[in-house]
C-alpha positions in Angstrom: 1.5 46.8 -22.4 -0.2 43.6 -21.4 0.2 41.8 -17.9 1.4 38.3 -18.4 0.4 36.5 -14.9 1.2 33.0 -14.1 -1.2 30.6 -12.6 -0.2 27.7 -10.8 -3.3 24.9 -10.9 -3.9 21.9 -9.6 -4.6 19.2 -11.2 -8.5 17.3 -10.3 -8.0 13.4 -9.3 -10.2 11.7 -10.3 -11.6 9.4 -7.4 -10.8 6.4 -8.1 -7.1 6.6 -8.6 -7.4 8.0 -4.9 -8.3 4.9 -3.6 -6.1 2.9 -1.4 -4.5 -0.2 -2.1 -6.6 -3.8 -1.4 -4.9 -5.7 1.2 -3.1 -8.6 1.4 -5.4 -11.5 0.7 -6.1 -13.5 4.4 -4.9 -17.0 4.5 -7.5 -19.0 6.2 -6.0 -20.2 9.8 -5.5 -24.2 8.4 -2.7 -25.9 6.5 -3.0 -25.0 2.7 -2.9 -27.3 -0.3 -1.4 -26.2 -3.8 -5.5 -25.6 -4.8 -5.6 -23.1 -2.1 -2.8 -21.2 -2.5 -3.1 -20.2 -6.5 -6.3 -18.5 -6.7 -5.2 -16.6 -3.0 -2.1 -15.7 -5.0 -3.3 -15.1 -8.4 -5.9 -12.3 -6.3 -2.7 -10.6 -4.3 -1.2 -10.4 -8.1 -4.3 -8.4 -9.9 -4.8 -6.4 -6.7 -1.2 -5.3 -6.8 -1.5 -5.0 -10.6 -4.3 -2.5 -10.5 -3.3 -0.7 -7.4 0.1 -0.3 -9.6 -1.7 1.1 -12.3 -3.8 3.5 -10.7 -0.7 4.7 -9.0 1.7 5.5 -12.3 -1.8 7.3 -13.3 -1.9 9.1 -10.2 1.8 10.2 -11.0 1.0 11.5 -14.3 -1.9 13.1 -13.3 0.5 15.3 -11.1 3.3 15.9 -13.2 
């Protein structure tokens, strides 16, 4: 009779969903005009964006 053995493996991560999160962008130590504050925002956005992404992947990965 074969022997049925169960294996429990972990998955490999790749590197770079490992990576931490970018931090908050740093807001220059002066009053701020409109034309400073979009691009410093629109940065915070894709760095939370991808920092999302590579997170849900590192979720899946794991399931």
């Amino acid at each position: 009779m074969p022997v049925i053995e169960t294996r429990y493996v972990k998955p490999a991560i790749p590197p770079s969903l490992a990576m931490p999160c970018n931090p908050p962008v740093r807001l220059p130590d002066r009053t701020l005009s409109a034309g400073d504050i979009v691009p410093l925002w629109a940065r915070d956005r894709a760095s939370l964006k991808a920092c999302t992404a590579r997170h849900n992947a590192l979720v899946e990965t794991t399931k």
